[in-house]
N, C-alpha and C positions, 0 to 999 in steps of 0.2 A: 114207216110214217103213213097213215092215211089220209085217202083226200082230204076227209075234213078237217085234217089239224096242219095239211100239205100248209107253207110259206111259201107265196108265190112270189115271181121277178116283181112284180109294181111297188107287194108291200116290202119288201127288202131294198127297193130305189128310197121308198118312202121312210124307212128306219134309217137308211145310211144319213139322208139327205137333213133328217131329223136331228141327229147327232152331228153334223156337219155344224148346225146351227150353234152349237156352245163350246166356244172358243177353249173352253178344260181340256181339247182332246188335244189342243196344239203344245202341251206340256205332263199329259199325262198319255207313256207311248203305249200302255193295252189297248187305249181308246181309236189307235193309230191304225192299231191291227188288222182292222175290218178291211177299211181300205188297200193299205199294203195286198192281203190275202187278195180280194179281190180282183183287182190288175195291178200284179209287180211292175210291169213296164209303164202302164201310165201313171201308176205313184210317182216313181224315178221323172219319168217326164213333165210331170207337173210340179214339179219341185216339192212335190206331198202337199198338193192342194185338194181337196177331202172333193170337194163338187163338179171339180173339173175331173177327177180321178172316174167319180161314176158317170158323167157323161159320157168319157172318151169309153169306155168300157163296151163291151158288144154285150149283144144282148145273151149271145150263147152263154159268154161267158157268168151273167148273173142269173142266168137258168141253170147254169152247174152251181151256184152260191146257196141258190135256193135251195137245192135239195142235198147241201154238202152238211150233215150234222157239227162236224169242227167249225165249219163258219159261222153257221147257227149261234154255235156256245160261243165263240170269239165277238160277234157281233150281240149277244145277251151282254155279256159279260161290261163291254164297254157301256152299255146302256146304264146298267147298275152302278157303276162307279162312278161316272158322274151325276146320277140322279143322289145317290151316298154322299158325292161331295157337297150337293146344295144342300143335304137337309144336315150335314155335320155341324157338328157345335165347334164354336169357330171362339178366338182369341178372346178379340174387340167384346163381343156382347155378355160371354163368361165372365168379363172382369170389370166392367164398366154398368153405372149405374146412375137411376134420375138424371137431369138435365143433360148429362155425357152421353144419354142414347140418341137425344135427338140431333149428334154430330151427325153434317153427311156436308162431305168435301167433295166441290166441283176443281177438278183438275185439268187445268189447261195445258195444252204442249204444241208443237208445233208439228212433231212426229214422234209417231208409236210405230213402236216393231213386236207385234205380237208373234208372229209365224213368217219366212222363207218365204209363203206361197203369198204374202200380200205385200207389195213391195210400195210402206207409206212410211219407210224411212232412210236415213243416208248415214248412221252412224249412231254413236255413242250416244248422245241426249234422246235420241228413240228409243235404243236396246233400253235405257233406265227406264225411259217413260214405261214401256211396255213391261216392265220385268214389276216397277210400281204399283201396276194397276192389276198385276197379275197376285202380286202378294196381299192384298187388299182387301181382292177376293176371298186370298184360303185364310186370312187373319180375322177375316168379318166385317174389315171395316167400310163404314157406309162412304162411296164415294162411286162419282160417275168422272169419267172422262171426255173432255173439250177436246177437236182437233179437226181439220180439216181434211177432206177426202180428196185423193190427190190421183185424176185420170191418167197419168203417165209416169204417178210414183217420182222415185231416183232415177238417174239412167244405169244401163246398165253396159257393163265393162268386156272390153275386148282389145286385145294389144296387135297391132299390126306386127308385120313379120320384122320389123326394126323396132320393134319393144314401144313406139308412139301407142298412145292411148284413143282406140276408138270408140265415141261416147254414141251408145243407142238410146233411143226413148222410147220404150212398146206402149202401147195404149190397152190399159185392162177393162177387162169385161165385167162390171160389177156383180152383172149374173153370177158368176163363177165366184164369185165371194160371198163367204157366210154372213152374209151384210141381210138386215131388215129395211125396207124405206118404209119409213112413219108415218107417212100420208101428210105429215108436216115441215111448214118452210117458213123460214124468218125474210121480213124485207129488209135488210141490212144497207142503212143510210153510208153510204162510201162517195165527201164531195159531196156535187148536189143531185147525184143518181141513185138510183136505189136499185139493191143488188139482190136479187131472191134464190135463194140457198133453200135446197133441201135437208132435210137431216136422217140422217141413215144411223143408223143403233148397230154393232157391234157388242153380241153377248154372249161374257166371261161366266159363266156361275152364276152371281147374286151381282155378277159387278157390269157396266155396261161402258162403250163408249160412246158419243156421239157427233158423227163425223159430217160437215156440212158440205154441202157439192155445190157449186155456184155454176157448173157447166150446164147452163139450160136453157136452152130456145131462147124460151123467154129474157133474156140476158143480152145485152150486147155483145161482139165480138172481144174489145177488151176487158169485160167482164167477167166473162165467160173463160179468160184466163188466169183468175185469181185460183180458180184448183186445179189447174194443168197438168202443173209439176212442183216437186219440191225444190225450195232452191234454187227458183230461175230466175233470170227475166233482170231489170235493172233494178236499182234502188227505190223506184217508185213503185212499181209491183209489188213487191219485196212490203212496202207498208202500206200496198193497200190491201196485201194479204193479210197484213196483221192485224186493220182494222177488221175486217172480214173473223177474225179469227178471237179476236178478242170483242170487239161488238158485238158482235154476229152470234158469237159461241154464249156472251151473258144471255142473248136475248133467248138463244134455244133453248139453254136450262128454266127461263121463262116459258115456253112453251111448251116443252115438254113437262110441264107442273113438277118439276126438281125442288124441293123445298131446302136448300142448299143453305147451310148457314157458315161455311168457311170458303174462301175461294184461293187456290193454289197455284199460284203463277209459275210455272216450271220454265224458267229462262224469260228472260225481258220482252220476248215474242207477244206474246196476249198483255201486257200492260194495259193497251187502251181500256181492256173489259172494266179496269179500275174506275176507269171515268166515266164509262156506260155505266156502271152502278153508282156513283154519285147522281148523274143525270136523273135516275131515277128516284131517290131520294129526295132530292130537288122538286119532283114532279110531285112526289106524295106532301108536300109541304114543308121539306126540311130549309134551314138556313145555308148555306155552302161551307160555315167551317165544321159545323155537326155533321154534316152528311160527309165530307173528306176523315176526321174522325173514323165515325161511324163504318166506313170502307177500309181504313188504314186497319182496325182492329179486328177486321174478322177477313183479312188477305195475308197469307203467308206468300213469302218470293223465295224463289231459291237462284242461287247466280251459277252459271257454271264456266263462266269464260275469266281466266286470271292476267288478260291481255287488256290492257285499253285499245286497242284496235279492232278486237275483235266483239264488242258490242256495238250495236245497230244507232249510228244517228243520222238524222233528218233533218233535214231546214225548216226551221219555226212555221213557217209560211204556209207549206208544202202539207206539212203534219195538220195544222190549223186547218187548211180546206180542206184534206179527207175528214177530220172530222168536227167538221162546222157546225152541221144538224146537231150534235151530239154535246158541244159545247156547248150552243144556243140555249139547249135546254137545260143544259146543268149552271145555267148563267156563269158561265168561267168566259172571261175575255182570251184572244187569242194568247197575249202576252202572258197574264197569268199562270196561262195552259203550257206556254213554252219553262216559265221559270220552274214548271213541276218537274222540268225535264232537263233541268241544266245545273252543273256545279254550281255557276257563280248567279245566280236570278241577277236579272237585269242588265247582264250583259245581253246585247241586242247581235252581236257577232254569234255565241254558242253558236251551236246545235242543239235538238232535243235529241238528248240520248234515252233509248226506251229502257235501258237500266236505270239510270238515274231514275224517269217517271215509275219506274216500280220502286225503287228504294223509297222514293215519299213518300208513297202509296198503299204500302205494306208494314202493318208494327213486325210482325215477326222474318227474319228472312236473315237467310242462311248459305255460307258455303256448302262444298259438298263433299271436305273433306278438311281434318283441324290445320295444315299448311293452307290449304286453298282458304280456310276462313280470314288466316291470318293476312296472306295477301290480300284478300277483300276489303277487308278493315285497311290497310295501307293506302289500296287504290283507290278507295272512297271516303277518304276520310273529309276530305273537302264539301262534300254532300252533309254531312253531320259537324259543324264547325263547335256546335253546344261538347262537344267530346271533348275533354283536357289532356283524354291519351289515345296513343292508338287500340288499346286493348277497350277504352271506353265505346267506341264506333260501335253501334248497336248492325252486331254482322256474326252471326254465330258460324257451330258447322255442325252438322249433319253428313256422317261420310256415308259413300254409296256404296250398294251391295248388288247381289246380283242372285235371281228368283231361282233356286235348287234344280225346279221341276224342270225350268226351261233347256239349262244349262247340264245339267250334269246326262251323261251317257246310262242308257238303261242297263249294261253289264255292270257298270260300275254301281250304280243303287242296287243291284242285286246281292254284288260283293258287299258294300256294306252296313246289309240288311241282316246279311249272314254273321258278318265277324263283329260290326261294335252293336248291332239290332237297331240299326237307323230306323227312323218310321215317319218317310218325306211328307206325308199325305197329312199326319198330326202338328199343321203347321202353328210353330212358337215362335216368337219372337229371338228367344236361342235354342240350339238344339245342343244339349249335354251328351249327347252320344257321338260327338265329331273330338270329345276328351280323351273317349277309350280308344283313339286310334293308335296310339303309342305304344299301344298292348297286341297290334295285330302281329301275326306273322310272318316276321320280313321273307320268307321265303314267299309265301299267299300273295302278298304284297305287289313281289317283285313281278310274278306272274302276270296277274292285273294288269302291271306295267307295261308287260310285253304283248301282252295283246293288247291293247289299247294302241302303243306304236305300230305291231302290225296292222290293225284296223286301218290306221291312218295312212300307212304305206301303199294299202290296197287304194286306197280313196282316191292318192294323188297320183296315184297312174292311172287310175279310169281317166281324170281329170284333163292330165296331162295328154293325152292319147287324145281327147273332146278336142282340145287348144290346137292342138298339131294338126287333126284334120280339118277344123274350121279356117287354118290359117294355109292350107292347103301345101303340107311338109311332102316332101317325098316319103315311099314306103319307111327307104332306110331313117327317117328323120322318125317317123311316127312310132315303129319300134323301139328308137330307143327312147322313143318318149314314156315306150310302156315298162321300161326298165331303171328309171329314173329311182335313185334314192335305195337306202339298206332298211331290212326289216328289224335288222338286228345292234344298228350305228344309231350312238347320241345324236338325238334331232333335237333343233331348238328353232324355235316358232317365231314370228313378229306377226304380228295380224290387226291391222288398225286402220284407220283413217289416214290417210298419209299426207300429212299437214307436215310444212317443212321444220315445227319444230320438235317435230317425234323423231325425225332423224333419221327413218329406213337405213340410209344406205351407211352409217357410223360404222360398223362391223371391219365394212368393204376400205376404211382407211389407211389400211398399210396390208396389200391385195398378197405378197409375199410370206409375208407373215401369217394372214389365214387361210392360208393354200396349205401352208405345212400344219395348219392345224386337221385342216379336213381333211386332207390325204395322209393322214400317220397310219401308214399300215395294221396298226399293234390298237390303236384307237382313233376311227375314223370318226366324222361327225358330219351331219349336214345341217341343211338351213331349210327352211319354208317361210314364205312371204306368202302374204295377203293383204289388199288393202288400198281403197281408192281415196284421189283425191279429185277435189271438185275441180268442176269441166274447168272454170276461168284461173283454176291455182297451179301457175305455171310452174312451180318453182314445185311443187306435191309430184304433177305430172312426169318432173323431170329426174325424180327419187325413182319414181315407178319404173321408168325406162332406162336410168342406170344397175335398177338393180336387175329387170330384165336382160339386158348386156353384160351385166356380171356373167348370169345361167348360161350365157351362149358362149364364155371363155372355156380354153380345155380343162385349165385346173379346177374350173370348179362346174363342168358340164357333170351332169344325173347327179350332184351331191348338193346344188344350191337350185330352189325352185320356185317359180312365183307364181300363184293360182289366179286366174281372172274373177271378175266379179262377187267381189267378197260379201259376202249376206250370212244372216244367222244358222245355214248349214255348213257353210263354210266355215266359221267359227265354232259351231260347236264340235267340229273334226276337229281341228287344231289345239283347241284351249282344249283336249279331251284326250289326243294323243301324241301331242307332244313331252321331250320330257324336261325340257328348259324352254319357260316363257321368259322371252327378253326385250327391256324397254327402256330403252333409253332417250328419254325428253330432255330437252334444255328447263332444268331447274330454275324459278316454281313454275315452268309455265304448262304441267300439266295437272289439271286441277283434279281429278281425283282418279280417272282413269279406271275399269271394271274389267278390261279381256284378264287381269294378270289373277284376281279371284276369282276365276272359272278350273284353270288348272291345279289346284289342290284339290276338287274333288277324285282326280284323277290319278294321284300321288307326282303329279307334276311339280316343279319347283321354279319359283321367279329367280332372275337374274335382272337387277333394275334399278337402276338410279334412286336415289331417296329422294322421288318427287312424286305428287297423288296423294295413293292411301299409303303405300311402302311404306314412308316409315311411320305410320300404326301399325301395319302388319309385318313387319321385321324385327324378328326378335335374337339374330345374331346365328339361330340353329335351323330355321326355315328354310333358307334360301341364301343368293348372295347381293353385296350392297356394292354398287358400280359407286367410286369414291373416288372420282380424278382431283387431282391437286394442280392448276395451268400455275407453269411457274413464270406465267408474263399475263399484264392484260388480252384481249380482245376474241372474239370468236372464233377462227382458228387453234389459239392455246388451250381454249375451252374443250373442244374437240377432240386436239391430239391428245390430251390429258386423260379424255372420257376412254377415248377409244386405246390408250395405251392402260386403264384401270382395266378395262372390259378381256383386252387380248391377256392380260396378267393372269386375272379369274380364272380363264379359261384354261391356261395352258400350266399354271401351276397350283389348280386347287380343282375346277368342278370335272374337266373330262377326266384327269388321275383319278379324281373320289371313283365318278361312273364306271372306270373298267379295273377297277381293284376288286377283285372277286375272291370270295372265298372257294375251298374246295365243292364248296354244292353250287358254286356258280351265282352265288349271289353276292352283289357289293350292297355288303351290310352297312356300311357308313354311309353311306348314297340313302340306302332306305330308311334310316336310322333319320335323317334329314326328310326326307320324302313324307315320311309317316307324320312328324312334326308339323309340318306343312299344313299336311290335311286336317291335325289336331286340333290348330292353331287358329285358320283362316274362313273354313266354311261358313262354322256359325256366327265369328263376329263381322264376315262381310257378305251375311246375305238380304236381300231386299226385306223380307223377314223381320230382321231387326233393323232395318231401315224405316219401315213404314213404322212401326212401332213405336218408333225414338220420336215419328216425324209425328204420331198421334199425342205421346204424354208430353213434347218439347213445343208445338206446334198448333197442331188442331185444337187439340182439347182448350188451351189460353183459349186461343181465337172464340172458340164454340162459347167458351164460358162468359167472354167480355160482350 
């Protein structure tokens, strides 16, 4: 190489830092590679945060990068592919034509889970949000994302040496995130104070988000708490986030000249924006029931909680003074504004429930899964009284998927790129080549299989080894922490939010009975756990800690294991190498559920209750169907039922399939299911054909009316 064509360390901080900026590389892993190469140990250390990665870096080390030719072409390479992916010809604009181009959907949430290294969510309705906005992108469709930027994120997780849950709060460095700040900020009327939020841009591809900070100077003390954290603080906080978040968030896409003609409510979080946008209609001249109209028919809602306890209500009163300015101008009286927000209007007792003010708010709106519709139409049927049936309740469903690129393991897209000629990057709405999996072969197959469990084996003893020394084990404790678990024994996964009605510990109800299943010499099996619950959910907490106490009994020490701090690498280890995902919710009340469509890209297979997406995605040959029959009322019988369908499964149908092996050592029948799986499930549950459904079911009405 000669001087004059030499790459020096600045411009090579300047390319990295370049590509740091477009969030494609957090799901496409060449793009990753620059980094990794660069410092293995600060990738690892940063939980593979692309800008923190090159800072911690010495300098020596990106003076060897500079003049390294492979890094060179590694680092071309990802430049190309994502500059390829902006200018590909994309779904949306291919098939869509006249007044359909000028759809662009503002998307509210209350957290996105893009990447591991930005921690601005706590669970499920982020991983969607994020996997949404990520298909969006490679589908073409025009939309931006609303959400708040959150200085301390989730907290994060660590178990004391008696399995209690220690909750941390780190405070992030916005530097060190591929975040832009816009040089712009909205004064967000919350009460009679006004709250000044920046707005910081997150960019996808062609797709962006935009994330508002309210932590600044200028701001009061308790103002200046509305983006602290996710998830904290009391009930009032709690809604004056969301006016922040839906006020605040309408007004941004106003400032930032977003020419938005459908607006997306993803959970009853951002509602108010509804009434920020009538305000504003109001303002330009409109009547109050045109301009309510007007907003009902271009707002899609989507619900995701199948609990009445677990949507957000407020006191009339309460709700009213945060957003008084905002009423004022939309000439909506207090009382009014309450009956948007309440089953029965004019009862002076309700609450405003910010479901309810989305369901009146919204024509189009949706479960997120055809069970979970159908509970919705049930549970709200009183909000739509004009309905003569429950099927009439204007409550559709839209089930959820989950984004290929984010989710699936780069061995595994390798595999099958080879054997059915996937091609992840040509993204459709479905993809026809997850049909020819049925034709792979099961021996190729099984393979796969086995190094993906090893992968994963290796993972949870780094893990486990981390835990033991932070919790400061003796030597002998810490080795055998690095010895935990078989490379070559049935592993079956739980990995979730640990809400008490997911059930963690069901398995563990008759401790006797699966001791002899994990200890059968001839076919062992273990367990992996994953999975926080919120700091104030006592009853989450105390799933975590029994099933921590499980891992420290002898019968099931190195064979059951629970990881701390569960986030999207954590997940993508487990839903990737495990090879029974298992879920058992108390039926309906899990509305659609997405870790259990991660592991068929992986020739994994569910084991799960028929509540969520299951039974759409259970077809009898996929997987297995947890079917307890309580031969008495109440929650106990419910249980022993569940958990005696569950130990049944196990012991006389899926560990037999798994160690039935033919003479080459492969259990054909096992694969024969496995392959099925991934036939089956990929394309009909990926975000993919999610946003897709949600463009010609959804957007497009909205865009057209």
């Amino acid at each position: 190489m000669t001087p004059a064509t030499r790459t020096t360390p600045d411009q090579i901080v300047t390319r990295l830092l370049s590509l740091a900026e477009d969030l494609g590389w957090s799901w496409r892993e060449p793009a990753q590679r620059p980094f990794a190469m660069l410092d293995p140990v600060a990738w690892e250390a940063t939980n593979h945060a692309p800008i923190e990665t090159v800072i911690r870096t010495s300098h020596a080390r990106i003076e060897a990068a500079a003049s390294d030719p492979r890094f060179l072409e590694v680092l071309s390479e990802a430049e190309r592919l994502l500059a390829a992916s902006r200018r590909a010809r994309h779904w949306f604009p291919s098939n869509h034509r006249g007044r359909d181009r000028r759809l662009k959907v503002a998307y509210y949430c209350s957290e996105f889970a893009i990447h591991e290294s930005m921690q601005q969510y706590s669970g499920g309705l982020g991983v969607l949000a994020g996997d949404h906005v990520k298909s969006a992108d490679q589908l073409g469709v025009p939309l931006v994302g609303v959400g708040l930027l959150y200085r301390h994120g989730y907290y994060r997780q660590q178990f004391e040496a008696d399995g209690r849950q220690r909750v941390l709060y780190p405070t992030y460095d916005f530097d060190h995130y591929p975040i832009e700040e816009t040089g712009v900020s909205v004064a967000c009327p919350i009460g009679r104070r006004t709250v000044t939020a920046r707005i910081m841009r997150l960019t996808l591809g062609n797709t962006s988000l935009l994330l508002l900070d309210a932590d600044l100077p200028e701001n009061r003390p308790q103002d200046r708490l509305l983006t602290e954290g996710l998830y904290k603080g009391e009930p009032d906080l709690r809604m004056r986030q969301q006016v922040l978040l839906g006020v605040g968030g309408a007004m941004a896409l106003e400032a930032m000249d977003e020419k938005v003609t459908v607006h997306h409510l993803n959970e009853g979080h951002a509602a108010f924006a509804a009434v920020e946008r009538v305000a504003r209609i109001i303002e330009d001249g409109g009547d109050l029931d045109s301009a309510i109209e007007q907003v009902r028919s271009s707002t899609v809602f989507t619900t995701h909680t199948p609990v009445p306890a677990g949507h957000d209500r407020y006191q009339p009163k309460a709700a009213a003074a945060a957003m008084s300015r905002v009423l004022k101008r939309a000439g909506l009286a207090p009382r009014a504004f309450a009956d948007l927000g309440r089953e029965r209007p004019g009862d002076a007792v309700e609450p405003l429930c910010m479901t309810i003010l989305a369901l009146r708010l919204a024509a189009h709106v949706n479960g997120v899964a055809k069970l979970h519709g159908r509970v919705s139409r049930e549970m709200w049927r009183n909000v739509h009284p004009e309905a003569k049936r429950i099927d009439d309740v204007p409550i559709g469903s839209i089930t959820n998927g989950v984004h290929p690129g984010t989710w699936m393991n780069p061995a595994a897209e390798e595999f099958w790129r080879r054997t059915i000629r996937l091609r992840p990057e040509e993204a459709q709405p479905t993809e026809k080549a997850w049909s020819r999996a049925t034709d792979v072969d099961p021996a190729e197959a099984w393979d796969l299989r086995n190094r993906m469990r090893s992968g994963l084996v290796r993972f949870i003893r780094d893990r486990a080894v981390r835990q033991a020394t932070e919790r400061g084990c003796t030597p002998d404790q810490t080795l055998a922490a690095s010895r935990v678990l078989r490379e070559d024994a049935l592993t079956i996964g739980f990995a979730r939010r640990f809400a008490t009605y997911k059930r963690a510990p069901l398995i563990f109800r008759d401790r006797r009975r699966l001791a002899a299943i994990l200890n059968d010499p001839d076919m062992p099996v273990q367990l992996v756990f994953a999975g926080k619950a919120h700091p104030r959910d006592e009853g989450g907490q105390a799933f975590a800690k029994t099933i921590f106490e499980m891992s420290r009994r002898p019968e099931f020490r190195g064979k059951v294991v629970i990881l701390e701090e569960y986030d999207m690498r954590i997940g993508r280890e487990l839903t990737s190498g495990c090879d029974v995902w298992l879920n058992n919710p108390i039926r309906p009340h899990e509305a659609s559920g997405t870790s259990g469509m991660k592991p068929p890209m992986h020739l994994g297979i569910n084991c799960s209750i028929l509540d969520g997406w299951w039974p759409e995605g259970f077809d009898g040959r996929n997987g297995f169907a947890i079917e307890g029959e309580p031969k008495r009322a109440g929650d106990a019988a419910r249980d022993a039922a569940d958990a005696e369908a569950l130990y049944e499964i196990l012991e006389n149908r899926l560990v037999p399939e798994f160690y039935k092996r033919g003479r080459d050592g492969v259990p054909k029948r096992w694969m024969k299911r496995a392959l099925r799986s991934a036939a089956t499930i990929p394309s009909a549950f990926s975000t993919h054909r999610m946003v897709a459904d949600y463009v010609e079911q959804a957007y497009l009405p909205a865009n057209r009316s």
